[in-house]
DRENTI-703991 format. One record per residue: x, y, z of N, C-alpha, C in turn; residue in three letters. Coordinates in nm, 4 decimals. Each point is the difference from the previous one (the first is absolute). Layout:
# DRENTI-703991
nx / ny / nz / cax / cay / caz / cx / cy / cz / koldo
X / Y / Z / X / Y / Z / X / Y / Z / ALA
...
This chain:
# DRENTI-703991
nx / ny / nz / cax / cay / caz / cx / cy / cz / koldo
0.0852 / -0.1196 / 0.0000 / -0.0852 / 0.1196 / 0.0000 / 0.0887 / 0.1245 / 0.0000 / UNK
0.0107 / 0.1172 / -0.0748 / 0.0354 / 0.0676 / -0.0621 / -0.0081 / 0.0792 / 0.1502 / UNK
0.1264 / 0.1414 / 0.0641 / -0.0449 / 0.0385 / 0.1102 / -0.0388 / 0.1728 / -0.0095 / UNK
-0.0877 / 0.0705 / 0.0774 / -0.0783 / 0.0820 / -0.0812 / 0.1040 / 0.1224 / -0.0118 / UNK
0.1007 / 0.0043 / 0.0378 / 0.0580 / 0.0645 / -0.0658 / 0.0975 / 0.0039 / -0.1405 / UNK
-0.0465 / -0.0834 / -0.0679 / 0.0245 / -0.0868 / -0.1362 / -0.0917 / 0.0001 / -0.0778 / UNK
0.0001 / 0.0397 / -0.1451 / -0.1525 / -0.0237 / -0.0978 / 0.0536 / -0.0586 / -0.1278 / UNK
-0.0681 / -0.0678 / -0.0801 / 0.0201 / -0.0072 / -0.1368 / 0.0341 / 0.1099 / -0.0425 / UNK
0.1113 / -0.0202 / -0.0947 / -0.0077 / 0.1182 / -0.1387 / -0.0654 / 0.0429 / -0.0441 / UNK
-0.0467 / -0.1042 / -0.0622 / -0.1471 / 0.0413 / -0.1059 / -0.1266 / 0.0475 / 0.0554 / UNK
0.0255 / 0.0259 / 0.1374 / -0.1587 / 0.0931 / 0.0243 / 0.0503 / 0.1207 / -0.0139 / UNK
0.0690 / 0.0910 / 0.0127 / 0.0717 / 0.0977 / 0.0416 / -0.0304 / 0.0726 / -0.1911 / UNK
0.0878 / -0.0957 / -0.0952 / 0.0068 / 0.0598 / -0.0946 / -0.1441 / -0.0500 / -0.0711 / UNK
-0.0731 / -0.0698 / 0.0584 / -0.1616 / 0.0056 / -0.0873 / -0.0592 / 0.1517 / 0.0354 / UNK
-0.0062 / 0.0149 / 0.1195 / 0.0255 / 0.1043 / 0.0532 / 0.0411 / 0.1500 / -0.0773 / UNK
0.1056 / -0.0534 / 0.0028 / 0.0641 / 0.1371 / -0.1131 / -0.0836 / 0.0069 / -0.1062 / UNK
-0.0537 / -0.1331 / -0.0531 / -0.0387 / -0.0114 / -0.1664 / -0.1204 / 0.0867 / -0.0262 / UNK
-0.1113 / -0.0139 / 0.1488 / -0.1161 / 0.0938 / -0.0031 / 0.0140 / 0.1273 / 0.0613 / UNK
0.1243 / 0.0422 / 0.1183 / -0.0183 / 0.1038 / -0.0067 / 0.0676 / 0.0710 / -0.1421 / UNK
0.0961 / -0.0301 / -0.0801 / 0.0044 / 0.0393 / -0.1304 / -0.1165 / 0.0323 / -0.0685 / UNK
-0.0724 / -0.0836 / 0.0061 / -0.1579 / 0.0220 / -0.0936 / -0.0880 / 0.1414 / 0.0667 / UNK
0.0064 / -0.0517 / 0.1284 / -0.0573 / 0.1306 / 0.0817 / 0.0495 / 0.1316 / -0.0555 / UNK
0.1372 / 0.0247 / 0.0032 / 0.0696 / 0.1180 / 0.0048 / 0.0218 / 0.0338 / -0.1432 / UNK
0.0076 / -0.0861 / -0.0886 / -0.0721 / 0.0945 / -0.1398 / -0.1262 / -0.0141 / -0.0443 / UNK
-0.0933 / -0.0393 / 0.0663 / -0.1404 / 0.0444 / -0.0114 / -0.0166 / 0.1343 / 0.0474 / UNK
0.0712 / 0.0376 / 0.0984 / 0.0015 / 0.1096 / 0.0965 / 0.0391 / 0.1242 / -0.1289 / UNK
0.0943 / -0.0320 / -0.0305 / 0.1355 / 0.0820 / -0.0815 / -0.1104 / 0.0112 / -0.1589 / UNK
-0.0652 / -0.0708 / -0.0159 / -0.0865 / 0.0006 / -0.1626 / -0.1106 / 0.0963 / 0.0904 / UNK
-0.0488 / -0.0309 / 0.0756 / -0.1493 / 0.0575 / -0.0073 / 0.0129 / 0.1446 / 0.1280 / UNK
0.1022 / -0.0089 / 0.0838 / 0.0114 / 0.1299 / 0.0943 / -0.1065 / -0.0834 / 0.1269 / UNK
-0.0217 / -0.0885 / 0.0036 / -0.1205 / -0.0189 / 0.0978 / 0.0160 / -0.0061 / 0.1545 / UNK
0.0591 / 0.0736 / 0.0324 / 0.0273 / 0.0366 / 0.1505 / -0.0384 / -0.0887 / 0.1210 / UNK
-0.1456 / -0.0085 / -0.0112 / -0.0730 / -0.1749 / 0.1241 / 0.0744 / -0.0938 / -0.0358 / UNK
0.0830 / -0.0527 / -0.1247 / 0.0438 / -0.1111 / 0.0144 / 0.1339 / -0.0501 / 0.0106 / UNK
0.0666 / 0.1792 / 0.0122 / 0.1674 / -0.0261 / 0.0584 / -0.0582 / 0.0074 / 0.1207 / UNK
-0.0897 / 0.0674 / 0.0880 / -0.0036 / 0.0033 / 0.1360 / -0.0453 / -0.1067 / 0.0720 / UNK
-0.0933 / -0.1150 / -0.0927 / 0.0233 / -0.1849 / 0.0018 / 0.1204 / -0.0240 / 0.0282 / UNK
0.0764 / 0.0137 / -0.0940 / 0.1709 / -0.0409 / -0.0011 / 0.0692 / 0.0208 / 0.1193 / UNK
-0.0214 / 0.1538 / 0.0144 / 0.0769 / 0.0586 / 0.1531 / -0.0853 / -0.1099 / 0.0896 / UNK
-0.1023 / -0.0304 / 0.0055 / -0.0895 / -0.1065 / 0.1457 / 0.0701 / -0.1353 / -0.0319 / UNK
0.0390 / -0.0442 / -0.1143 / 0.0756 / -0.1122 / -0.0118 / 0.1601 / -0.0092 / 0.0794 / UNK
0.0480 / 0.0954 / -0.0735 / 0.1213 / -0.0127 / 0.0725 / 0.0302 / 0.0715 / 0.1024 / UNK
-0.1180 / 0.0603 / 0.1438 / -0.0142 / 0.0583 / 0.0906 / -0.0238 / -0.1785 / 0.0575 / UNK
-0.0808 / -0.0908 / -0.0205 / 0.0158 / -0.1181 / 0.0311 / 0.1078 / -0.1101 / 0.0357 / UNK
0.0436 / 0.0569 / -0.0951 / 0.1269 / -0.1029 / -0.0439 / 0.1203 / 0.0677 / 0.0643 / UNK
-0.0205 / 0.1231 / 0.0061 / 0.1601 / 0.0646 / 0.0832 / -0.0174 / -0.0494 / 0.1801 / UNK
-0.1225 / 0.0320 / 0.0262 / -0.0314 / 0.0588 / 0.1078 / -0.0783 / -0.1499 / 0.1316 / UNK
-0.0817 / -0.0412 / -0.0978 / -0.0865 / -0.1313 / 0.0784 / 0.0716 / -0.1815 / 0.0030 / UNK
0.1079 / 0.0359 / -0.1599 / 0.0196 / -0.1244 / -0.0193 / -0.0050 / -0.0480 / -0.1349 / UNK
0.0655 / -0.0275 / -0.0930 / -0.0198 / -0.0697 / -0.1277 / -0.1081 / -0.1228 / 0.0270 / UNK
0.0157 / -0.0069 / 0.0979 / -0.1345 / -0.1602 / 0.0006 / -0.1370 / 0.0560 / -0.0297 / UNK
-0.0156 / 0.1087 / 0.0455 / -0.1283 / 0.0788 / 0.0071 / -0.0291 / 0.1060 / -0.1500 / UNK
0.0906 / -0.0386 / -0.0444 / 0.0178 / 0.0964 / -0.1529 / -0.1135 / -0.0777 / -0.0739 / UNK
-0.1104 / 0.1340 / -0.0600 / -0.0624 / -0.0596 / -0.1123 / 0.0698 / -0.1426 / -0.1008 / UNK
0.1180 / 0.1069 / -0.0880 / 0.0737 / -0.0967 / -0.1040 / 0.0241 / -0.1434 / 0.0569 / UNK
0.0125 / 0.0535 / 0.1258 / 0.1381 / -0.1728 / 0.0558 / -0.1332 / -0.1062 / 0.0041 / UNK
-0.1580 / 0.0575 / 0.0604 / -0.0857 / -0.0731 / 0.0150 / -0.0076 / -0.0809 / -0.1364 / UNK
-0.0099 / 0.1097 / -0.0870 / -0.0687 / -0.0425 / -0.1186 / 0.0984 / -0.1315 / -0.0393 / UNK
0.1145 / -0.0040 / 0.0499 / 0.0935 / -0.0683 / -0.0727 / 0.0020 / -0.1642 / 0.0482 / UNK
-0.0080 / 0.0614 / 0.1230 / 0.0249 / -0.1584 / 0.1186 / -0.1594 / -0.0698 / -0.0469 / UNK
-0.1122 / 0.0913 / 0.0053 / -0.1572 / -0.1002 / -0.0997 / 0.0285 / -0.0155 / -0.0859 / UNK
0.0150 / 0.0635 / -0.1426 / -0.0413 / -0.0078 / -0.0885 / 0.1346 / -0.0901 / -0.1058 / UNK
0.1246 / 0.1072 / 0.0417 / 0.0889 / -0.0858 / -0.1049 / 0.0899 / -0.0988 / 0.0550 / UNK
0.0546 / -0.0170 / 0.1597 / 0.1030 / -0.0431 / 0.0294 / -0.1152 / -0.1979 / -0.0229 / UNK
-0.0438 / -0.0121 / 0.0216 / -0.0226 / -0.1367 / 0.0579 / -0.0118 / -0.0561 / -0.1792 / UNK
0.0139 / 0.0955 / -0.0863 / -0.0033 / -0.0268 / -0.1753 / 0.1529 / -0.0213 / 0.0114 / UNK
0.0828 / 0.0208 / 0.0427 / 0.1100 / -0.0141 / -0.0177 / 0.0889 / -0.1031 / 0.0485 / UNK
0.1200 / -0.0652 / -0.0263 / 0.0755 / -0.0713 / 0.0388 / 0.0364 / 0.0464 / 0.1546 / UNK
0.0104 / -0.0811 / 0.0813 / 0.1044 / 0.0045 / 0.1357 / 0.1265 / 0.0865 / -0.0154 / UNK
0.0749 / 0.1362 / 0.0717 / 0.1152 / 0.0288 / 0.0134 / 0.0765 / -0.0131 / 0.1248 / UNK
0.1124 / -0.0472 / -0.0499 / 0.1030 / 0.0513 / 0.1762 / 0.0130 / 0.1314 / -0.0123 / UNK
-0.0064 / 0.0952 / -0.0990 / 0.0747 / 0.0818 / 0.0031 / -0.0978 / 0.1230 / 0.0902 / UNK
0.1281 / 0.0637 / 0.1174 / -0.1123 / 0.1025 / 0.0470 / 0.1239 / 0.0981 / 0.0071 / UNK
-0.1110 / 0.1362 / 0.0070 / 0.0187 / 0.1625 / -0.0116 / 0.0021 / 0.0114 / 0.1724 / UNK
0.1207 / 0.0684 / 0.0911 / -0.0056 / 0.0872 / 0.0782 / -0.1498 / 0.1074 / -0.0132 / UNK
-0.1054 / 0.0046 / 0.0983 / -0.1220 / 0.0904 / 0.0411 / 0.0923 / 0.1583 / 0.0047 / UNK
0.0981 / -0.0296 / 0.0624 / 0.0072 / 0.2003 / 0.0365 / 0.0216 / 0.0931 / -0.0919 / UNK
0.1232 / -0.0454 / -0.0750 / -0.0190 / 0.0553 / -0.1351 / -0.0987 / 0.0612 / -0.1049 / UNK
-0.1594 / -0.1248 / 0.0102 / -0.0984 / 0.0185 / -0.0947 / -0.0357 / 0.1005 / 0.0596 / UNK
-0.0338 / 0.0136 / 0.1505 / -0.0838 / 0.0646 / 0.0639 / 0.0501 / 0.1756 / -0.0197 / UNK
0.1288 / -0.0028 / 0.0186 / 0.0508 / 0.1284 / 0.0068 / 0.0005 / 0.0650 / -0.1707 / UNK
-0.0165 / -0.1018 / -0.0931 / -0.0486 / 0.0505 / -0.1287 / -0.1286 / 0.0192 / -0.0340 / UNK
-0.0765 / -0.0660 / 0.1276 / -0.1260 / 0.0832 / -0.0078 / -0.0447 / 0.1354 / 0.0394 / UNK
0.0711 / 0.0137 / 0.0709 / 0.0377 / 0.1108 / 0.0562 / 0.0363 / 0.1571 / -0.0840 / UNK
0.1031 / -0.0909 / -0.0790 / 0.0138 / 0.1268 / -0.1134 / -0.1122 / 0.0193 / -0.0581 / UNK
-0.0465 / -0.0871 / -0.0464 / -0.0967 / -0.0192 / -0.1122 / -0.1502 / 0.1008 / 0.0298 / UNK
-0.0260 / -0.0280 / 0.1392 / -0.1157 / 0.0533 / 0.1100 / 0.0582 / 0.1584 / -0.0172 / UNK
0.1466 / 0.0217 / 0.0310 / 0.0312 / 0.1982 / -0.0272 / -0.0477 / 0.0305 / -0.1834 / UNK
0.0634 / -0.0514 / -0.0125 / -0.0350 / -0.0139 / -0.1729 / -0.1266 / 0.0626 / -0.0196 / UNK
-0.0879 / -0.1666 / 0.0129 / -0.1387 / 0.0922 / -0.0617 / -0.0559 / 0.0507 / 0.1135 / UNK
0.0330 / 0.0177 / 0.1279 / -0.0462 / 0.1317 / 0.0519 / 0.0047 / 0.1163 / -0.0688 / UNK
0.1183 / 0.0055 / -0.0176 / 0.0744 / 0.1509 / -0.0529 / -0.1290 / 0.0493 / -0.1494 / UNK
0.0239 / -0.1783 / -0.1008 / -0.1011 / 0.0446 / -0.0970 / -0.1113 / 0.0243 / -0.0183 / UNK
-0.0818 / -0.0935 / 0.1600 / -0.1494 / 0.0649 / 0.0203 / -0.0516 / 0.1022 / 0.0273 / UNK
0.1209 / 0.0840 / 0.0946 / -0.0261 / 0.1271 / 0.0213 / 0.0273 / 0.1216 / -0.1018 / UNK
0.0695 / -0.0177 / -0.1270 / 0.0241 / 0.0484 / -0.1053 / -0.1172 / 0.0216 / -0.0669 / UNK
-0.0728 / -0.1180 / -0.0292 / -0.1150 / -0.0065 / -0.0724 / -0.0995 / 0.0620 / 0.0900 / UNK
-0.0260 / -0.0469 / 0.1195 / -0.0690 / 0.0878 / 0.0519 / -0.0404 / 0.1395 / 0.0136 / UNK
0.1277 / 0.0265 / 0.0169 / 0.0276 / 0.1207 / 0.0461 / -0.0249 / 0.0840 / -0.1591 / UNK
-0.0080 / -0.0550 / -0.1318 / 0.0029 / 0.1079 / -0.1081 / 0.1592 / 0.0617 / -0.0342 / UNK
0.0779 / -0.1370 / 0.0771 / 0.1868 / 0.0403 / -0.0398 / 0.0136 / -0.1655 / -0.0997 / UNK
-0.0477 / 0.0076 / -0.1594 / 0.0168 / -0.1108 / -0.0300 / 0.1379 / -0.0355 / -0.0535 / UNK
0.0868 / 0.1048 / -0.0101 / 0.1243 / -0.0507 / -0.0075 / 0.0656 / -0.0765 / 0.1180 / UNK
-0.0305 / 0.0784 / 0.1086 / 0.0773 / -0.0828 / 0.1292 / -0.0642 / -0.2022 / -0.0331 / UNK
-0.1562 / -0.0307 / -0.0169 / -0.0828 / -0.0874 / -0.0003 / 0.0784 / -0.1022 / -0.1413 / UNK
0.0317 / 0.0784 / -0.0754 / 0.0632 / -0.0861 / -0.1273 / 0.1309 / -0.0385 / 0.0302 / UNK
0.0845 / 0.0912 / 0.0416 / 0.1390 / -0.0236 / 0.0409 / -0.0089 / -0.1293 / 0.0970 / UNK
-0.0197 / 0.0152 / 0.1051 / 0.0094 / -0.0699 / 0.1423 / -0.0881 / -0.1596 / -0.0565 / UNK
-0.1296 / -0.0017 / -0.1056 / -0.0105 / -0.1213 / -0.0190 / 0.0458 / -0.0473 / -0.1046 / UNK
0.0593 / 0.0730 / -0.0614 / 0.1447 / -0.0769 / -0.0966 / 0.0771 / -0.0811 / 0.0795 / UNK
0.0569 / 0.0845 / 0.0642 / 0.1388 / -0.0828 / 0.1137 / -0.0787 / -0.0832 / 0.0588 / UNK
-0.1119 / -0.0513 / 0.0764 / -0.0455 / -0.0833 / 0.0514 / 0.0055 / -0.1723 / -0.1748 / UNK
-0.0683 / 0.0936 / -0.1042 / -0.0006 / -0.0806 / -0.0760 / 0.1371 / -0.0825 / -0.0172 / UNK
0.1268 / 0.1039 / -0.0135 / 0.1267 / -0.0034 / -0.0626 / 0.0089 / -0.1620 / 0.1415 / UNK
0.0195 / 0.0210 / 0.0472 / 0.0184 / -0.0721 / 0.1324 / -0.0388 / -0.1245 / 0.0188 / UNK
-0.1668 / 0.0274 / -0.0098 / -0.1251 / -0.1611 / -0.0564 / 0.0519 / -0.0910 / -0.0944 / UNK
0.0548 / 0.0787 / -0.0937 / 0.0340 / -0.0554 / -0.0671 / 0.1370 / -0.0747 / -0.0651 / UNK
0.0888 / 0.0296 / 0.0194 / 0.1187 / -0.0473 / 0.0609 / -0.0666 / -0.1105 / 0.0583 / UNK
-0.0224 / 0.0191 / 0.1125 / -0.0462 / -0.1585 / 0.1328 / -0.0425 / -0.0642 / -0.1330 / UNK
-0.1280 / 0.0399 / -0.0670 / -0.0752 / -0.1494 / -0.0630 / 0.0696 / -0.0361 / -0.1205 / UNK
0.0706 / 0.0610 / -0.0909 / 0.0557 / -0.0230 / -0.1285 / 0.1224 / -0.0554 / 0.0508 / UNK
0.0695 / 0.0306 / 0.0815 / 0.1594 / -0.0495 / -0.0167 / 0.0531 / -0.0479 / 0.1578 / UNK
-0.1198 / -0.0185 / 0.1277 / 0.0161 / -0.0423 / 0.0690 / 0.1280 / 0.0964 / 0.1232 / UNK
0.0284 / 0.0776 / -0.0202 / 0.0942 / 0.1319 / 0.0567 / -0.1492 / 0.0964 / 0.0735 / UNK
0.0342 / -0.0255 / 0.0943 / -0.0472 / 0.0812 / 0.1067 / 0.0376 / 0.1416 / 0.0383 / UNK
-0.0209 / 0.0984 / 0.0007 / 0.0844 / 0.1431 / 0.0137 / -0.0311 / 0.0353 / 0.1291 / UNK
-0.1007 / -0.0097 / 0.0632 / -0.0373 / 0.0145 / 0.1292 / 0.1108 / -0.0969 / 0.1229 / UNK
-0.0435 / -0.1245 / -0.0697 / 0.0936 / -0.1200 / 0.1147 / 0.1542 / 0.0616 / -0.0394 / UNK
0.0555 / 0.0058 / -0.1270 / 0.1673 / 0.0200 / 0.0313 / 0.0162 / 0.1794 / 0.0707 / UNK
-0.1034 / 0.1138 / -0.0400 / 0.0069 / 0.0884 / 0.1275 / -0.0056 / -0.0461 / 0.1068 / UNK
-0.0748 / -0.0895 / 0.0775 / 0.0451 / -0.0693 / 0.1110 / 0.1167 / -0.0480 / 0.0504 / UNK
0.0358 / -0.0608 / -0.1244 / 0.1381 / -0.1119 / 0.0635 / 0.0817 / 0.1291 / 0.0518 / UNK
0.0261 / 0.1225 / -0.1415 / 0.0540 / 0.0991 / 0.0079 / 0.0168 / 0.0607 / 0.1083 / UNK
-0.1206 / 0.0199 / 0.1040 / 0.0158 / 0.0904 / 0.0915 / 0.0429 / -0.0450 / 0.0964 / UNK
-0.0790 / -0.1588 / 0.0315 / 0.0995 / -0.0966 / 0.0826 / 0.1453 / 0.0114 / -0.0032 / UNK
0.0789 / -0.0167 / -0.1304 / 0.1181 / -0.0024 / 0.0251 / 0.0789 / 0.0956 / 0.0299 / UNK
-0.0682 / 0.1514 / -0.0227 / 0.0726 / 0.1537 / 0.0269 / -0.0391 / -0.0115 / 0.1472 / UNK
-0.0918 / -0.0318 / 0.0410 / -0.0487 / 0.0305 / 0.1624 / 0.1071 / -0.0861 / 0.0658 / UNK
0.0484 / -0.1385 / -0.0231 / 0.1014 / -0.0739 / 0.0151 / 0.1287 / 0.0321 / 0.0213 / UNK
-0.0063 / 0.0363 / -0.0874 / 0.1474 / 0.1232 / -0.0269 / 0.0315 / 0.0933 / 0.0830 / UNK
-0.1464 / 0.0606 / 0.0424 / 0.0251 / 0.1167 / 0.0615 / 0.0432 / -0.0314 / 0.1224 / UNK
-0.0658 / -0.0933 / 0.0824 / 0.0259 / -0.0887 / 0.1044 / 0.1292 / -0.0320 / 0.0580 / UNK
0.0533 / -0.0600 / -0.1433 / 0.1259 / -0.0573 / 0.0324 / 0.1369 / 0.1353 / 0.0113 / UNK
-0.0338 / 0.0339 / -0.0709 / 0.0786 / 0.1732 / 0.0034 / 0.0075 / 0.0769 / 0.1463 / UNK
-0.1467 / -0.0068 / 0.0457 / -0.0093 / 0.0469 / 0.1349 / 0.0668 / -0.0625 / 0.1496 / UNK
0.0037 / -0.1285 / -0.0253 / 0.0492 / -0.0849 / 0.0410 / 0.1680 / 0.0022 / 0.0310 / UNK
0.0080 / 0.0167 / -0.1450 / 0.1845 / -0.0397 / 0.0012 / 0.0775 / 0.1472 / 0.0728 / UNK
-0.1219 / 0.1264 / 0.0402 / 0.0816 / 0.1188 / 0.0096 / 0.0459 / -0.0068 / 0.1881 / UNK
């Protein structure tokens, strides 16, 4: 049994595959309620738990038990803290659109897209290696403080 701080791959980037769809539906039509869906998605997923994530649900019903058995598992903190970005993201772009600032709303859900997508096309996470990233400078910093 897999331990819960461990997930499949492939929920993470199915994941990516629809919020991709989400975020240029958003980007074609300007439709503001449904990046601020998005922001409640990954306000979920940063904040409550990837277990509790719409996507991850959809994944563990609908597609994982279609699929072959994996060993292979993803570190949780990483995803989570790329939900995280993702949650500033289309914050930033819901309040753009909202607000009648649709450049801020186009910009900010580009980069959310730029990001989505990466994860689902080529499996590169930008959120999780900012993680590793900060882990290892905070590390650093540590050890620096340390040696003085």
């Amino acid at each position: 049994m897999p331990s819960p701080s461990q997930v499949d791959p492939r929920g993470p980037r199915f994941a990516a595959w629809v919020t991709s769809a989400v975020l240029v539906a958003v980007l074609l039509t300007g439709w503001w309620p449904l990046l601020a869906a998005q922001t409640a998605v990954f306000a979920i997923g940063a904040f409550a738990g990837l277990r509790w994530s719409p996507y991850s649900v959809l994944y563990r019903v609908l597609v994982a038990p279609r699929l072959a058995p994996t060993d292979e598992r993803k570190d949780v903190a990483p995803l989570r803290f790329a939900q995280g970005v993702g949650f500033v993201f289309t914050l930033l772009g819901t309040t753009g659109y909202a607000l009648g600032v649709p450049v801020l709303g186009i910009a900010a859900t580009a980069i959310a897209l730029a990001a989505a997508f990466l994860n689902a096309a080529f499996g590169f996470c930008l959120g999780c290696e900012s993680y590793l990233l900060v882990n290892r400078l905070s590390n650093i910093n540590k050890e620096v403080g340390t040696a003085r």
